[in-house]
N, C-alpha and C positions, 0 to 999 in steps of 0.2 A: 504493500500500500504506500511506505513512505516513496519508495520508486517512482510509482504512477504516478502519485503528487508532486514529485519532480520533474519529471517528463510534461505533463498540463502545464508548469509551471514556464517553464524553457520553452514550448511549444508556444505559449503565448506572446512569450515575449520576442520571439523569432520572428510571429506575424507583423507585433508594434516595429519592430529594428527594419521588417525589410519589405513596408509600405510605403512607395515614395509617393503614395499621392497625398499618404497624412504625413508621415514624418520623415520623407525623405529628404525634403531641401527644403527651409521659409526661411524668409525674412521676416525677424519677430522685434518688435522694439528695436528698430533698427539695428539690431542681432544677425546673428544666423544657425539658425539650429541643423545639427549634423547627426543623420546617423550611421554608426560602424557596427558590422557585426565580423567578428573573426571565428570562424570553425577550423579545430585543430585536430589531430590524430598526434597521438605521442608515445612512446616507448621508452622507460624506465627502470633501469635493471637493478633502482637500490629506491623504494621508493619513501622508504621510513630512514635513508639517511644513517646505518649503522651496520655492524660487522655482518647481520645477518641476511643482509643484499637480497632481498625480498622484491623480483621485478616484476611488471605488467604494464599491459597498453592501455593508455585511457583518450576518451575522444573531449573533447572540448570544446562549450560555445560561451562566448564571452559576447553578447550585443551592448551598444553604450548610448549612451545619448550626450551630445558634445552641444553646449549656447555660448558661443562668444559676444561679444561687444567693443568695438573699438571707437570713441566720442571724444575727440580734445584731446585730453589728460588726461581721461579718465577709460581703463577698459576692467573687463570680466575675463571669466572662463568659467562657466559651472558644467560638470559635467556626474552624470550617473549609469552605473552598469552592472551587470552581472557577470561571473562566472561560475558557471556548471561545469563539473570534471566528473564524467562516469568513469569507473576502473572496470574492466574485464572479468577479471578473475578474483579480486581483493572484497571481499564484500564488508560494507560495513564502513570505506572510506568516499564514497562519493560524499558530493558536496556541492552546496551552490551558496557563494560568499558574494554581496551586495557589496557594493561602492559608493561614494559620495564625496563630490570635493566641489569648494568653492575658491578664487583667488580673486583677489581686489587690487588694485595698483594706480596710483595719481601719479604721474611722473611730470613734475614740473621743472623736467628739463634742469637750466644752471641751480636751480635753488633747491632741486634734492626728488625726492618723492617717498610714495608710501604704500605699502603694500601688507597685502593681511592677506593667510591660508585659513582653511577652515575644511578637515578632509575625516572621512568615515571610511573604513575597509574594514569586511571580513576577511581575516585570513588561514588558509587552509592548506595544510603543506607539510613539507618534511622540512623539520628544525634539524640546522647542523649544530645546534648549541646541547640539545636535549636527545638528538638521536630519536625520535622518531615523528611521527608524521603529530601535529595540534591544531587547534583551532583557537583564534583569539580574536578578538573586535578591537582593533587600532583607532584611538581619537588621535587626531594634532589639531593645532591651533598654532599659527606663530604669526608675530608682528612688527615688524622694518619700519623705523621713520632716519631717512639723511634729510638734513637739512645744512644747507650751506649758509650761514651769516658772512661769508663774504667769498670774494672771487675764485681764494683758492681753499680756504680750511671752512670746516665743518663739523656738524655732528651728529653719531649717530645711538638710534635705541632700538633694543632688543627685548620681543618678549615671548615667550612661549609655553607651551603645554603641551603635554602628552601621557595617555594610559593607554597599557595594553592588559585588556581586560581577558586571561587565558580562560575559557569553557571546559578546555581538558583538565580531567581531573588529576591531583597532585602536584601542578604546579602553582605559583604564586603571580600575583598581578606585579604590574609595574608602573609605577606613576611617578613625574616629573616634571618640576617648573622652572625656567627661566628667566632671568635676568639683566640686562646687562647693557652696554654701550659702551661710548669711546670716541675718539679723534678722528675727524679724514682730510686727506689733505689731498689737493688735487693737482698731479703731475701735469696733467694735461686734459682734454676733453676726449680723451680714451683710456685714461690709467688713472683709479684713484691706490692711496696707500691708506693706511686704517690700523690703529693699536686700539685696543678694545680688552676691556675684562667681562666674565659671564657668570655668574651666580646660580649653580641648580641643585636643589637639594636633589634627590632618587629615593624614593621608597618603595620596600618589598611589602604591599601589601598580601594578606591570607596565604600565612606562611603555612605548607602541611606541617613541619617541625620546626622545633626549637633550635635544632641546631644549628643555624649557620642564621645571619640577619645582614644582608650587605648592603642596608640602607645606609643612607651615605649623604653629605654635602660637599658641592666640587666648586672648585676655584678656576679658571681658564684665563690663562692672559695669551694673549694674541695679537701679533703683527703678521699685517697681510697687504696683497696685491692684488688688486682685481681690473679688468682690463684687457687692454691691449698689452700684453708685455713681452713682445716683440713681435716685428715685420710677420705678419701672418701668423702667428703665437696669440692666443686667447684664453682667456680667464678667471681662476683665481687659482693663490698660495697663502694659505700664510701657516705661519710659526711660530713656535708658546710654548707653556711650561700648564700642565695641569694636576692640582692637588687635591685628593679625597679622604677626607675627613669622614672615618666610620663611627655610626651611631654606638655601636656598642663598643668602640674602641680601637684604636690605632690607626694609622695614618698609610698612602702610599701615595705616588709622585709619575710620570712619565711624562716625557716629549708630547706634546702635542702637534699637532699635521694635519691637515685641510688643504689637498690641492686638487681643483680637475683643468687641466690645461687640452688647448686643441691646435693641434698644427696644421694648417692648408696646405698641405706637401709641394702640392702642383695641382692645377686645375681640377683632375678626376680623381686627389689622392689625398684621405684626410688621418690622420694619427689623434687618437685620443689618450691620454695619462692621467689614470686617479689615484689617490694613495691618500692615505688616512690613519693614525695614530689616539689613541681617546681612549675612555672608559668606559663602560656602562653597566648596567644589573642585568641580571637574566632571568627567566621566571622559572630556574632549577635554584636559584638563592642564592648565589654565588656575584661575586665581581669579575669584569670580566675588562681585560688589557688587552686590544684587540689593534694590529698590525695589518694593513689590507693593502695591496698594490695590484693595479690592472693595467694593462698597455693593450688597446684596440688600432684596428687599422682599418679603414675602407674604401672601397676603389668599386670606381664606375666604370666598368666594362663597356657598359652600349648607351646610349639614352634608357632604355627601360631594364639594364640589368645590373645588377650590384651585388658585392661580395664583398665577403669582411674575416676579421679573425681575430682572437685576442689572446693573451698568455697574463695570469695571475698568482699573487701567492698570496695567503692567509696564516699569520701567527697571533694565536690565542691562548693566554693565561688567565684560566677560570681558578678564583680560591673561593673557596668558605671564609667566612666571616664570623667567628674568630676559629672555626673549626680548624683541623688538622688537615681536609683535604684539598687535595691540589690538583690541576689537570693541564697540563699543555697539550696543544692542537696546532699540526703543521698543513695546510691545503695547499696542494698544488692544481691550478684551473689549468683549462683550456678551452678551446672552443673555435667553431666557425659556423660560417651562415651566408644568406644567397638570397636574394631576391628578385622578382621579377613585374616587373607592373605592365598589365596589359591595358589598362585606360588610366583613367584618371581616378575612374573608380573601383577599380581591382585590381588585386596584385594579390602573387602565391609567394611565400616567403617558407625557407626550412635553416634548419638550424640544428650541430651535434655538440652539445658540451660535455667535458667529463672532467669528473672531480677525483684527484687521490689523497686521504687523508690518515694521515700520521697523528696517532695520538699518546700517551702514557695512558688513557684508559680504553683498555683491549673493545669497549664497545661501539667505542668514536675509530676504528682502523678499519676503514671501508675503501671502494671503488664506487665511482657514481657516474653512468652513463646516460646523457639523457639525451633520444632523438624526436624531433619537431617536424611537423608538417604543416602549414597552417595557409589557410583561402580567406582573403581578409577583402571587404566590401566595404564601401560608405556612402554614401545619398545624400 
């Protein structure tokens, strides 16, 4: 029964995503609403994320509805959708997880602007943190004011929120608020520079045990670059010191790092770089010192055909709080992918990543293969 009720459910919302006489293309308040539906086939040869490499094919319909706005200063983005994942053979892990996001943005140009997120997701997946597949409801909320009082310096404010409300049982919630602002100073009218500090407590709410609490208050100081920062180089970097102060006691400290940069190689050839240093909580109770580097590449073969590829690594130091245990986690990524647009309004994309992970606990030492096929539409 729960099945059927899902299949009605996907079915109807297939008909709304891909009627262009009601919801294919309008002009709404001087808007435009969009709808995309993407149907996938996928293959999965670890799909709970763990030594016991448990794989199968699942199909895939994600429909969305996309409303822009662009007036003056002032634009939007609201957008809402689903995805549905049947599994094959796994029963008991389908799932159909709801979205919702709204952004706001005043960009008044020399004198700064402002912007505000406002975003809802179910999510349903295999945790590499937890080793196996959970389900949680993600709130954010975050808020940007730069404002320039004169030609070249500034200032900016920072505020945010976030819980991740875990449904799976045994683990614990995670909630977060924000903080912060700082100086900018402006190199040019494509490169600003910015020293900033950020203020965010982390609590482990609905712990199952007492043993470990890695609720926490964090200090981040930070200097950065965002911009233009070099000839066809786009961006941001920047670089800091971050310190966490645990509730139940004692302290730890790391490098902080925030960068995603994009190179225009040559006309059909782009290079992207992200990497990132920080801290955060996990909903297994632990704190977690997390290391991330990605380098992507993409190249335009034809007018309608495109291919890409990237190479990563992941190092992760999960402790208990103030418990005795410890876990380190080495990932090594990889991946490629391809696409094809045959209009304006469709195009097939596929994609093979695979994950190999190194860990000190024998249950995080997996292989993780995942192949994509996906027919992706919009109206």
């Amino acid at each position: 029964m729960i099945l059927k009720h899902k299949l009605i459910a996907v079915s109807a919302l297939a008909g709304l995503a891909a009627a262009p006489s009601v919801f294919g293309f309008a002009e709404i308040a001087n808007g435009t609403l969009t709808a995309n539906v993407r149907v996938s086939g996928e293959y999965d040869t670890n799909i709970f994320a763990n030594s016991g490499e448990d794989g199968d094919y699942s199909a895939i319909f994600a429909p969305s509805l996309a409303y822009t706005r662009n007036q003056g200063q002032i634009s939007m983005a609201l957008q809402a959708g689903i995805k549905a994942v049947s599994f094959l053979d796994t029963s008991g892990q389908d799932s159909i997880d709801p979205s919702l996001s709204a952004n706001f943005t005043m960009d008044r140009a020399e004198k700064g602007s402002i912007s505000q997120l406002l975003s809802y997701q179910r999510s349903t997946d295999a945790n590499d943190t937890l080793n196996t597949r959970t389900e949680s409801d993600e709130y954010r909320a975050a808020t940007r004011v730069d404002y320039y009082y004169s030609e070249k310096t500034g200032l900016r404010l920072n505020a945010g929120y976030r819980l991740s409300a875990y449904k799976s049982t045994g683990y614990n919630d995670v909630s977060s608020w924000n903080v912060g602002g700082g100086l900018l100073y402006r190199y040019s009218p494509k490169l600003v520079a910015s020293a900033t500090y950020d203020f965010s407590p982390e609590e482990a709410r609905n712990l199952p045990t007492a043993l470990s609490d890695p609720s926490s208050d964090n200090h981040r100081l930070q200097f950065g670059l965002e911009g233009e920062l070099a000839p066809k180089v786009t961006g941001n970097v920047g670089l800091g010191v971050v310190h966490r102060e645990f509730d139940v006691g004692g302290s730890d400290d790391a490098f902080l790092l925030n960068a995603a940069v994009s190179w225009a190689a040559a006309e059909k050839t782009n290079f992207t770089l992200s990497a990132s240093n920080n801290f955060d909580t996990t909903p297994g109770a632990e704190s977690a010192k997390t290391f991330n580097v990605n380098l992507a590449v993409r190249q335009s073969l034809t007018e309608k055909l495109t291919a890409g590829a990237n190479i990563g690594y992941i190092h992760a130091q999960l402790d208990q709080q103030p418990g005795p245990v410890s876990r380190t986690d080495e990932g090594y990524l990889t991946g490629v992918n391809a696409g094809y647009r045959f209009t304006d309004n469709v195009s097939l994309s596929g994609s093979v990543s695979y994950r190999y992970n190194e860990s000190t606990l024998a249950l995080a030492e997996y292989d993780r293969l995942v192949v994509n096929l996906s027919l992706n539409l919009s109206f």
